[in-house]
KOLDRENMAR-655360 format. One record per residue: x, y, z of N, C-alpha, C in turn; residue number from 0. Coordinates in steps of 0.2 Angstrom, whole numbers. Atoms other than C-alpha are relative to their C-alpha. Layout:
// residues N
X|Y|Z|X|Y|Z|X|Y|Z|NUM
...
This chain:
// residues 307
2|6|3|35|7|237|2|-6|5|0
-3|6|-2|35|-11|245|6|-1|-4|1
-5|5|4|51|-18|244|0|-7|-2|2
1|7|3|44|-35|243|-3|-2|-6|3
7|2|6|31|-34|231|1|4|-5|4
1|-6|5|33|-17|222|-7|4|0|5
4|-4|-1|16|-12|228|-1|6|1|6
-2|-9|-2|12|7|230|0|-2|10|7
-1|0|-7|16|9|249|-4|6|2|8
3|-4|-2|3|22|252|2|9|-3|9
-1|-5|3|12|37|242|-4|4|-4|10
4|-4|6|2|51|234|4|-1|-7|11
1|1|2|-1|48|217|0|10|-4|12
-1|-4|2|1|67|208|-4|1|-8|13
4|-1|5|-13|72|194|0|8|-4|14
-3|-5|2|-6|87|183|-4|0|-9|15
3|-2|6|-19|95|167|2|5|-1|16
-2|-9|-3|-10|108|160|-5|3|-4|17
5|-4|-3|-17|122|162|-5|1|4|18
5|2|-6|-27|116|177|3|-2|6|19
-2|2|-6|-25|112|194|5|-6|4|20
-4|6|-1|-13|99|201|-5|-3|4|21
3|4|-5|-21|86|211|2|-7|4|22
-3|6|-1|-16|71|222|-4|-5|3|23
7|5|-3|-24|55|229|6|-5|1|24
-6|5|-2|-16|39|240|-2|-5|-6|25
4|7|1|-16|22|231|4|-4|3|26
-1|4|-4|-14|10|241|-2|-6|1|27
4|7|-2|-19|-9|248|2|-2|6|28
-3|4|-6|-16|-22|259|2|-6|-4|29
-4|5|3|-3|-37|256|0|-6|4|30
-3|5|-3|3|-54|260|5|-1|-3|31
-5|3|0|18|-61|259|5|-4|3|32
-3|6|-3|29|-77|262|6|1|1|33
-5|-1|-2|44|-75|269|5|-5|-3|34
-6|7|3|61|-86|262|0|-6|6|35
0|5|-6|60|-95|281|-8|-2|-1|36
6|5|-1|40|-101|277|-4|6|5|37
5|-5|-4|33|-85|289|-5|4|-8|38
4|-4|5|18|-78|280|-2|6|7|39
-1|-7|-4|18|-60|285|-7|5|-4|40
4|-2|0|2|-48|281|0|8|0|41
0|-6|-6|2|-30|282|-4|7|-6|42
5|-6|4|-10|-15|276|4|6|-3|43
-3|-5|1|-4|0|268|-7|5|0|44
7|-3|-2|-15|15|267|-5|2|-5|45
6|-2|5|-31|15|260|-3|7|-5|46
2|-1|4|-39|23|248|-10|-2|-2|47
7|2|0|-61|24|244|1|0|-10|48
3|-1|8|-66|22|222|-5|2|-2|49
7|-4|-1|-77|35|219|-2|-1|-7|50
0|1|8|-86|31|201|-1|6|-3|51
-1|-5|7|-86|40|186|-6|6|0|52
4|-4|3|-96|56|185|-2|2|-6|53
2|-3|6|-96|55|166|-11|0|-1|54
7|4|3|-116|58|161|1|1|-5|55
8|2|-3|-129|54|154|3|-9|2|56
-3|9|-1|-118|35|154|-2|-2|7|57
1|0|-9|-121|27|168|6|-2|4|58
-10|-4|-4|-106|30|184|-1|-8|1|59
-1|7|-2|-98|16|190|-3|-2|8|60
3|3|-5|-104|5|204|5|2|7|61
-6|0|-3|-93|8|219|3|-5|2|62
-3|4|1|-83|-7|224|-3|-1|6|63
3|4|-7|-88|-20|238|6|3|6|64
-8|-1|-4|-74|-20|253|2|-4|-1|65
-5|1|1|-59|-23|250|3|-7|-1|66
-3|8|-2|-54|-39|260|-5|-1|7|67
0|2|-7|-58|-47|276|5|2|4|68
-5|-2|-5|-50|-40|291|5|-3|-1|69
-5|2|0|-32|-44|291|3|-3|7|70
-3|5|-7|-26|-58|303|8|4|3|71
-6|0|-4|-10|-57|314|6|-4|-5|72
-5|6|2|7|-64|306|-2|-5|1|73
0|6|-4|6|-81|306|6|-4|-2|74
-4|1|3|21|-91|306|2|-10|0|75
0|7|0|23|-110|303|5|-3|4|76
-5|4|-4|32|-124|313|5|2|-4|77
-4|-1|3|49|-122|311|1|-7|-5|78
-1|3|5|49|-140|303|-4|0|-7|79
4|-1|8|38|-135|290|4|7|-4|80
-3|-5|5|48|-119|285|6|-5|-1|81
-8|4|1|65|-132|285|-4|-3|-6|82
1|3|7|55|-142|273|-4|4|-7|83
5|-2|8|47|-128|261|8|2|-2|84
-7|0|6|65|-123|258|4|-4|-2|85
-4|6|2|74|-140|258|-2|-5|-6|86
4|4|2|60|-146|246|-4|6|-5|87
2|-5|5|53|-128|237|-8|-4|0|88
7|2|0|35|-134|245|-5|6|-2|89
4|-5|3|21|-121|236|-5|1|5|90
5|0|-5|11|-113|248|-5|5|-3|91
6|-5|4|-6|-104|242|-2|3|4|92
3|-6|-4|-12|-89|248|-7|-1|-4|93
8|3|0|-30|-89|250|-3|9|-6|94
5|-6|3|-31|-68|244|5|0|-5|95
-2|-2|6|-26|-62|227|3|5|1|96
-3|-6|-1|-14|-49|228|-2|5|-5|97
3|-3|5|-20|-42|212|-6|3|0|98
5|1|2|-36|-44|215|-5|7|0|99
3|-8|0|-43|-24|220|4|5|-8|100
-2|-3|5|-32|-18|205|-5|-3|-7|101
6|3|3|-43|-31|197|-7|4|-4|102
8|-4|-3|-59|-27|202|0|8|-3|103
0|-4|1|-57|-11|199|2|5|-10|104
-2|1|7|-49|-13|180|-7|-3|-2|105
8|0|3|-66|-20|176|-6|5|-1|106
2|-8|-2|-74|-5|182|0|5|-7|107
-4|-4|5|-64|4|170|-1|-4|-7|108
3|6|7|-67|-10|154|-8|1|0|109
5|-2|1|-84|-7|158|-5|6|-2|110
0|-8|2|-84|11|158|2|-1|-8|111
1|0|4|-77|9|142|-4|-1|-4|112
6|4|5|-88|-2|132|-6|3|0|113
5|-2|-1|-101|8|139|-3|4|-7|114
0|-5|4|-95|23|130|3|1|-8|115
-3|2|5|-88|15|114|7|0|1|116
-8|-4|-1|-71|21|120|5|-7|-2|117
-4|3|1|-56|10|114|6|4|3|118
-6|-4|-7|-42|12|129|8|-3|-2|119
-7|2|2|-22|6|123|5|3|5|120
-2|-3|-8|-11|5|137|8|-1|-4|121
-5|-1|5|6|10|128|7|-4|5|122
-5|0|-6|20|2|140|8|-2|-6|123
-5|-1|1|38|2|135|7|2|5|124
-6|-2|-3|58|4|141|-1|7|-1|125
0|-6|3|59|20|143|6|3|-5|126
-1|-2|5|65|30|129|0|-5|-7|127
-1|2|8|59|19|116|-4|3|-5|128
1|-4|8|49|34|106|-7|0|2|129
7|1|1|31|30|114|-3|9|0|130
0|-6|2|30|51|115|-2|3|-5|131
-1|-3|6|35|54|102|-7|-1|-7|132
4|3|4|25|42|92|-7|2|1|133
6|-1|-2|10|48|101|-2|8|-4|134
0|-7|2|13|66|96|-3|1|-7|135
2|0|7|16|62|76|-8|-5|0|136
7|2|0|-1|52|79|-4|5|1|137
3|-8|-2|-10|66|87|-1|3|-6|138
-1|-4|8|-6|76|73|-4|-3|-5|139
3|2|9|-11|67|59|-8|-4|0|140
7|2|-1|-28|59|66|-2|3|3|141
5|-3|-4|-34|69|77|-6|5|-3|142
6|-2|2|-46|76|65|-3|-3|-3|143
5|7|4|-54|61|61|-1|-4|7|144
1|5|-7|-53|54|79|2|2|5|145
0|-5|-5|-57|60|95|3|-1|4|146
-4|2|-5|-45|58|107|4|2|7|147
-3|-1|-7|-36|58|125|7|-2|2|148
-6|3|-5|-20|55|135|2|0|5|149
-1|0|-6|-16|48|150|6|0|0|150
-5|2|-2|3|50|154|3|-1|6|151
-2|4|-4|12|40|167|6|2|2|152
-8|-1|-2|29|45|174|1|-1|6|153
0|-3|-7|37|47|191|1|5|0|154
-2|-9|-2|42|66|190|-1|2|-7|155
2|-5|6|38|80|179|-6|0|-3|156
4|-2|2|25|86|167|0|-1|-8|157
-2|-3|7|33|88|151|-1|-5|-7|158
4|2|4|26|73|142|-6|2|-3|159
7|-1|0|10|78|146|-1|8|-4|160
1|-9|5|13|98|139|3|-3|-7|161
-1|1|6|21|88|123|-7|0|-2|162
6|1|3|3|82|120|-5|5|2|163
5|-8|-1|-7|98|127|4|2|-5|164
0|-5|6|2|105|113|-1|0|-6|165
3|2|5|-5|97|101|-7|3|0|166
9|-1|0|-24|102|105|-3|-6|2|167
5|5|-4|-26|85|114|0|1|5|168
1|-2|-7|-33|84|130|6|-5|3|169
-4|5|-1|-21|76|140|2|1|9|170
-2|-1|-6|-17|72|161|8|-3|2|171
-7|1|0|-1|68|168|-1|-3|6|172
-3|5|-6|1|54|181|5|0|3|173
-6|4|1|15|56|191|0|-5|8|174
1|5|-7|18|40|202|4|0|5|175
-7|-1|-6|34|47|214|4|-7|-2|176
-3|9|0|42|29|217|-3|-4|-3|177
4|6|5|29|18|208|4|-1|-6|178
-1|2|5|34|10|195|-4|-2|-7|179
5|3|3|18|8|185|-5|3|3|180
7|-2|-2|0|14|183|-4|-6|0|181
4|6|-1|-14|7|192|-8|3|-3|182
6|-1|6|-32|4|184|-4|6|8|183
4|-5|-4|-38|17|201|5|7|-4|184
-3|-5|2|-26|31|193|-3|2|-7|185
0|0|7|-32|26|175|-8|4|1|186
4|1|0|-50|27|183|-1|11|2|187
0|-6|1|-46|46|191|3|5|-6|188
-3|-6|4|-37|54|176|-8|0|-5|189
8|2|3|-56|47|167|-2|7|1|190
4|-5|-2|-65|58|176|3|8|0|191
-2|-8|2|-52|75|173|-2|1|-6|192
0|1|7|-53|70|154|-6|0|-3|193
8|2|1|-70|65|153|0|0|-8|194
-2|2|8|-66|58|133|-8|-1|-2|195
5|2|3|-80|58|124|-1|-6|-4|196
1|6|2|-90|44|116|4|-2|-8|197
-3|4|10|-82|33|98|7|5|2|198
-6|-6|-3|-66|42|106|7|-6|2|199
-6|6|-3|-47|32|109|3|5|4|200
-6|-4|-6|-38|35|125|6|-5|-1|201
-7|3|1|-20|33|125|4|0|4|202
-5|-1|-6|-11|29|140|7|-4|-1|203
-6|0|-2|6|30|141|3|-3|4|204
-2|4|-6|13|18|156|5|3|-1|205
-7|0|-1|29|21|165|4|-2|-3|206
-4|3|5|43|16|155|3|-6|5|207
-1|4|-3|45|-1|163|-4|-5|-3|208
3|6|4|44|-19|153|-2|-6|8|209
3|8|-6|41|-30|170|-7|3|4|210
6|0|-5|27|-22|184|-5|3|-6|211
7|-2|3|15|-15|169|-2|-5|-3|212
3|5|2|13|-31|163|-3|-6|4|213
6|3|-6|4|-38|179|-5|3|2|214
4|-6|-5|-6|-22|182|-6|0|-6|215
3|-1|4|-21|-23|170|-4|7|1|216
5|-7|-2|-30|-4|169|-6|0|-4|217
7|-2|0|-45|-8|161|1|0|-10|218
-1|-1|8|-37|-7|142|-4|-5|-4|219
1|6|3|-43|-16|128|6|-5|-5|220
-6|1|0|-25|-17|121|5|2|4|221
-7|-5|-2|-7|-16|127|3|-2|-6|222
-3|-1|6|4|-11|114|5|2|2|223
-5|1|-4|21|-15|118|7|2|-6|224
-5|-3|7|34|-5|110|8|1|1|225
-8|1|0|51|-8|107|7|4|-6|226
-2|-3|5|66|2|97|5|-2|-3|227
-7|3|2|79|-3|88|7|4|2|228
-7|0|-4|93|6|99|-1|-3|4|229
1|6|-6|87|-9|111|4|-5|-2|230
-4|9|1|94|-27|110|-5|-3|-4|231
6|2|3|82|-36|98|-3|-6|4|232
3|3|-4|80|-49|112|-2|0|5|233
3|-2|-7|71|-39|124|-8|-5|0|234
6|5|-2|56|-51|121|3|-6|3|235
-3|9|-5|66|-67|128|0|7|5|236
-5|-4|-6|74|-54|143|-9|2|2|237
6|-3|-4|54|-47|147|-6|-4|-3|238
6|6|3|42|-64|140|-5|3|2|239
10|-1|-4|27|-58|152|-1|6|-2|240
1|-7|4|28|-40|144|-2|-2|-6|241
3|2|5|26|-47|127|-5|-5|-2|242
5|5|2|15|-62|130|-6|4|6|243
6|-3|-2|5|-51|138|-4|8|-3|244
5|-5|7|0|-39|123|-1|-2|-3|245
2|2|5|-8|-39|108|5|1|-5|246
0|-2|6|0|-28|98|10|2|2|247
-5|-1|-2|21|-25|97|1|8|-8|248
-2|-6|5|27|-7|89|7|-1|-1|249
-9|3|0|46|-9|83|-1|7|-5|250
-3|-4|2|52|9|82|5|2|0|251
-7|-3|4|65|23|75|3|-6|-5|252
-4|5|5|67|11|61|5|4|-5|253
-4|-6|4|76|27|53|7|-3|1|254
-6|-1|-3|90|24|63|4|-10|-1|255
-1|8|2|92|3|56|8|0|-2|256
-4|-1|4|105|10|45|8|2|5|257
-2|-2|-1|115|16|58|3|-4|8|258
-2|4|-8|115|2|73|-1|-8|-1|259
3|4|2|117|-14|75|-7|-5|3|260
5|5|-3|100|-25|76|-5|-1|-6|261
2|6|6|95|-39|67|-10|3|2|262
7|-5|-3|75|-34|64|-2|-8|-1|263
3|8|-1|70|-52|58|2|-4|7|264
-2|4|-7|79|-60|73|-4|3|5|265
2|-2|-5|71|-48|86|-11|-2|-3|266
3|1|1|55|-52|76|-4|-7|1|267
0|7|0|57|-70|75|-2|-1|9|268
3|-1|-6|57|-67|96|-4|1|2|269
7|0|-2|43|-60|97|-5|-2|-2|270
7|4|0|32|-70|90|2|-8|2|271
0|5|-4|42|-85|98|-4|1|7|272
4|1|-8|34|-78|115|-6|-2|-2|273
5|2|1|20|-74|109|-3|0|-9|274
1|-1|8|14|-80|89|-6|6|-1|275
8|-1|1|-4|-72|92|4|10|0|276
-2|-7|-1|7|-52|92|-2|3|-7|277
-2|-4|7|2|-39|78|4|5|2|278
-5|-2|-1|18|-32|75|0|6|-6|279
-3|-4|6|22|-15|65|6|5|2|280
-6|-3|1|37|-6|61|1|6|-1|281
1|-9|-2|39|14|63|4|4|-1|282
-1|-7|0|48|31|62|-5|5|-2|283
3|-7|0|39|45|68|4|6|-2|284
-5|-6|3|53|56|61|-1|0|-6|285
2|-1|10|50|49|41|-5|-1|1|286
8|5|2|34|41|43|0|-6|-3|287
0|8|4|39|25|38|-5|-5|4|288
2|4|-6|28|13|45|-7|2|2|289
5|-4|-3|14|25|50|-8|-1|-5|290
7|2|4|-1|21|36|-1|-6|5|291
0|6|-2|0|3|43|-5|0|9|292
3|0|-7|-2|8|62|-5|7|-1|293
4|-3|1|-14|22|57|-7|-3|0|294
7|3|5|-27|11|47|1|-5|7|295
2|5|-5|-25|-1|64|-4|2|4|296
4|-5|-5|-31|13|74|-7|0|-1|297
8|0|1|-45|16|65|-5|-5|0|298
6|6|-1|-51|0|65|0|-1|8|299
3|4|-5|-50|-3|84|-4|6|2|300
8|-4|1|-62|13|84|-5|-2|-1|301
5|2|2|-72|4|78|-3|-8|3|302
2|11|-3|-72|-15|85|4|2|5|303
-5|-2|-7|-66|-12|104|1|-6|6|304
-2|8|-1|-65|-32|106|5|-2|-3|305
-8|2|3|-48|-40|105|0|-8|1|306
């Protein structure tokens, strides 16, 4: 991984169906960045092609234009101009979007969906705050009523991904090595292992990390940002762009209230000081407490796949 940016730095990307073959692929880009002395520095990692979707009869995706324009040589500024961006904290705009191919290819993947009716929810969380778990008791209890998928995300291992093959759901295994976070080109080839059928919800799991999944858009039509109460109840002040950048806030193991301390109205009252616009529900997949509520939400975004 970039150590400046957090970018993937060209490491294979590990695609695991159990029962099926492993599979890998690079993701990678090209970057800029400004240096603390005012040098803006440039530099390529190793690419990667976006091959589209073989779901038919739908129609595949288009394949993506190029990239960028060739990438210039460093370039570095007088030194009186770097003395005065840091004596003065002057804002220098870059002309390319660092985002902008994760982008691009996030829409791809939004497109895909809507095509197919599909409803995509990009699960992101601290890790261990229960999103497995939660997925599993879900699983279970609708999956005969609602067709569905799972993309999990980790750096190492498989063993989310066989908790959910052993349910009877299909489900692939992401793992990122050093990444910190799924991109909407891993979201777009675990698609195509999965190949979910239509009026169907996919359920990606993100790396257990509340900062880099919340700049990376895959293409979801929600993030559902779930937090437990052996946490701190002010992890929405401590991770703002994590929560103002979902829709929906899952506040689980509420089983375990009785036994820790955390104010739930206070960590509430947080969360909808970042963001008011948040549906928020409260959970144990151990009792079920909680579980009609985000049940009957599910069903409805099966049904309406605009947010």
């Amino acid at each position: 991984m970039c150590v400046t940016c957090g970018c993937s730095d060209g490491a294979q990307a590990t695609y695991t169906q159990p029962g099926a073959a492993t599979t890998t692929a690079t993701e990678a880009d090209s970057h800029t960045h400004v240096l603390a002395d005012g040098t803006v520095v440039t530099h390529r990692h190793a690419g990667h092609e976006h091959a589209p979707h073989n779901h038919s009869p739908a129609p595949a995706h288009e394949p993506p234009q190029t990239d960028r324009a060739a990438i210039a040589a460093p370039v570095t500024l007088p030194r009186s101009a770097a003395v005065h961006a840091r004596a003065h904290g002057t804002t220098l705009t870059l002309e390319q979007n660092l985002l902008a191919k994760n982008d691009r290819l996030a829409t791809q993947n939004r497109d895909w969906f809507q095509t197919h009716h599909i409803t995509a929810l990009n699960l992101v969380s601290s890790p261990g705050a229960g999103k497995t778990t939660l997925l599993v008791q879900t699983i279970a209890d609708l999956q005969p009523e609602i067709p569905m998928a799972v993309i999990e995300g980790d750096q190492e291992t498989v063993n989310d991904a066989e908790r959910i093959a052993a349910t009877g759901c299909p489900a692939i295994q992401v793992n990122t090595g050093t990444g910190c976070h799924l991109e909407a080109a891993m979201i777009d080839r675990g698609l195509k292992t999965l190949n979910p059928p239509d009026h169907s919800l996919v359920l990606i799991e993100n790396v257990g990390n509340l900062v880099c999944p919340a700049l990376f858009d895959l293409g979801e039509n929600a993030k559902v940002a779930m937090l437990s109460v052996t946490e701190g109840e002010d992890k929405p002040l401590k991770y703002p762009h994590m929560f103002r950048a979902s829709q929906v806030m899952v506040l689980t193991k509420i089983d375990l209230l009785p036994y820790v301390n955390f104010d739930v109205q206070r960590c509430l009252d947080y969360a909808r000081q970042v963001n008011p616009q948040l549906r928020i529900f409260q959970v144990s997949a151990t009792t079920g407490a909680g579980l009609t509520e985000w049940y009957d939400w599910l069903r409805s975004t099966v049904m309406v796949t605009e947010f």
